[in-house]
N, C-alpha and C positions, 0 to 999 in steps of 0.2 A: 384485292378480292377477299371477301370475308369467308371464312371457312365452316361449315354447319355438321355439327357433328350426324352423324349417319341416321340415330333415331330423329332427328329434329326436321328432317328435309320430307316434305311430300309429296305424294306421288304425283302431282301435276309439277311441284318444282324438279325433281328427277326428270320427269319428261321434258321440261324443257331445258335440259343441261346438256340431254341425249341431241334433241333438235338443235340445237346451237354448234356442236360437237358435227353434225351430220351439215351442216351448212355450212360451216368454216370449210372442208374440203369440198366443198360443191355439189352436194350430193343432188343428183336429179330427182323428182316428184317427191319429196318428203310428203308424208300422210302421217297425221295422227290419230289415231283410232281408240275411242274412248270407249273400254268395255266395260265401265261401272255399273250398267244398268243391263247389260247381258247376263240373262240367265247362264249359268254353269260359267262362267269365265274366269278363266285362269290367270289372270293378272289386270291389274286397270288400266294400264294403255300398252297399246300394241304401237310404235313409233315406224318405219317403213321409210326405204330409202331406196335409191336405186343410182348405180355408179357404169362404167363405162368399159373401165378397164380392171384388173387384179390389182395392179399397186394402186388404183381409185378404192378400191374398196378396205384394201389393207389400210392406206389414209383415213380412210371413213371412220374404220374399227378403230383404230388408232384414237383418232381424232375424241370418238364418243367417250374412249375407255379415260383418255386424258380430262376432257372437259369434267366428267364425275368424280374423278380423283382428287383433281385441284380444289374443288369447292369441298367434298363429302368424307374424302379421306377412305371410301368404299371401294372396292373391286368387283367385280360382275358375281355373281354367286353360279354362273354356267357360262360359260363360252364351247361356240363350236362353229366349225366349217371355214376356222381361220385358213386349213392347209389347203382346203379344196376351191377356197376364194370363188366362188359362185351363188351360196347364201352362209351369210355369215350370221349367227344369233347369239344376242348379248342380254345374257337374261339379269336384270338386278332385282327379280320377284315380279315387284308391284308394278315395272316396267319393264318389257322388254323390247331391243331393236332388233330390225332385221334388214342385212346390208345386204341388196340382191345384185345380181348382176342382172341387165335389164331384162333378157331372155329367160331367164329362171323368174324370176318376177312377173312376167307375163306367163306363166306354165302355170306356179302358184295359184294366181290369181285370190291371195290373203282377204282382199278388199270385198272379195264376191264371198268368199268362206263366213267373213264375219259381218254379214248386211246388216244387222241390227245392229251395229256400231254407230255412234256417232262419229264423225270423218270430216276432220279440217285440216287445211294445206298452208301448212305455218309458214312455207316460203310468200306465200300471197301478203302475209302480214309482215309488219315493222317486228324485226325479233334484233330483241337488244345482248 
């Protein structure tokens, strides 16, 4: 695996390191949520996942924080809600994920919050 150093990688390649990181442990409904074209938006992709149980999610986290590290050599610039394992967010700026537990995910409802999003479901596709 080749290694990119942190300023070289963008933010659709960080998204999808996150996506890959959130499928290896089997994450249910992955969304990607593209806010480039959202007025006031706080980051360019919003990545959204949803797991089953606490150690699924702690996997999940796991899984995304590893997948980034390996290739970018980066750490998340914010983590939180690792202890309370029911929304977990791994903010790297330009990307952020959010590992819900399904029932917090459907309370949220992030996908209705950001409608002007664009919203595609990477698991539907070939992800290498």
């Amino acid at each position: 695996m080749v290694r990119i150093k942190q300023h070289d990688i963008s933010s659709e390649q960080l998204c999808q390191l996150i996506v890959n990181g959130m499928l290896e442990k089997k994450a249910l409904d992955v969304v990607v949520m593209d806010l480039r074209n959202v007025k006031n938006a706080i980051t360019d992709f919003f990545v959204l996942c949803s797991g089953n149980s606490d150690t699924q999610l702690d996997a999940i986290a796991d899984s995304v924080d590893e997948q980034v590290y390996k290739t970018t050599q980066q750490h998340p610039w914010h983590r939180e809600g690792k202890e309370a394992r029911e929304w977990i967010l791994i903010d790297y700026v330009d990307v952020v994920a959010h590992v819900f537990k399904k029932d917090r995910r459907d309370y949220y409802k992030l996908e209705d919050l950001w409608g002007d999003a664009e919203i595609t479901r990477p698991e539907e596709t070939a992800v290498a």
